[in-house]
N, C-alpha and C positions, 0 to 999 in steps of 0.2 A: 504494500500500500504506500501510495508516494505522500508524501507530507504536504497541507496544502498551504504552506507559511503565510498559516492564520489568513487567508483573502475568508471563508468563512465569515470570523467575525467582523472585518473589517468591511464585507457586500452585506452585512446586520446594518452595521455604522452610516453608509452610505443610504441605504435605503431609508432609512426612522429620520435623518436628514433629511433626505429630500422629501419625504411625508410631511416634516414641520416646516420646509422652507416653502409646497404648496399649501399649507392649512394657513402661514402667516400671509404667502401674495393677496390670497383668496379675503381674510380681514382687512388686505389693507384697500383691495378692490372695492371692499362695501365700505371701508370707511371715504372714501375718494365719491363713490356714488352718493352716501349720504350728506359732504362735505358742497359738493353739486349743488345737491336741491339745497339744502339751506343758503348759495348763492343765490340760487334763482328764486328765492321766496324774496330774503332782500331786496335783489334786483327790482322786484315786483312793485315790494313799498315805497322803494325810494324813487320810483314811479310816480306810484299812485298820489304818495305825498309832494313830491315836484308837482305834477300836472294841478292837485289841489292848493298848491300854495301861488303858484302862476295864475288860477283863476281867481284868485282872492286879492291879488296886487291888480289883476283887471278890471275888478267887481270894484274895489275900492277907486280905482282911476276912473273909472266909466262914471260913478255915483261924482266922484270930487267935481271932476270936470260938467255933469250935468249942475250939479247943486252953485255949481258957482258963474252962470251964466245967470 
């Protein structure tokens, strides 16, 4: 029987390795997706609030300028 200088425990090593370095990619995938959407939420508000604060410097201009004629 030939000796198999130890590749055995060292193809164990190798393999529980690369199990943990796919289980970590795969977390950091979802944290990268989740990281996403909570951009695109902000994204959203900092919208929503622009467009709302731009009609209120209009609303307030449209009023000034009517009320002072």
């Amino acid at each position: 029987m030939a000796p198999d200088n130890g590749w055995n425990e060292y193809q164990r090593h190798v393999l529980a390795e690369l199990k943990r370095l796919d289980s970590t990619l795969n977390q950091v995938q979802d944290d990268v997706a989740e990281i996403r959407l909570h951009v695109e939420v902000l994204r959203q508000k900092a919208v929503t609030w622009g467009a709302l604060g731009g009609f209120i410097v209009w609303l307030t201009t449209v009023l000034g300028t009517t009320l002072m004629q």
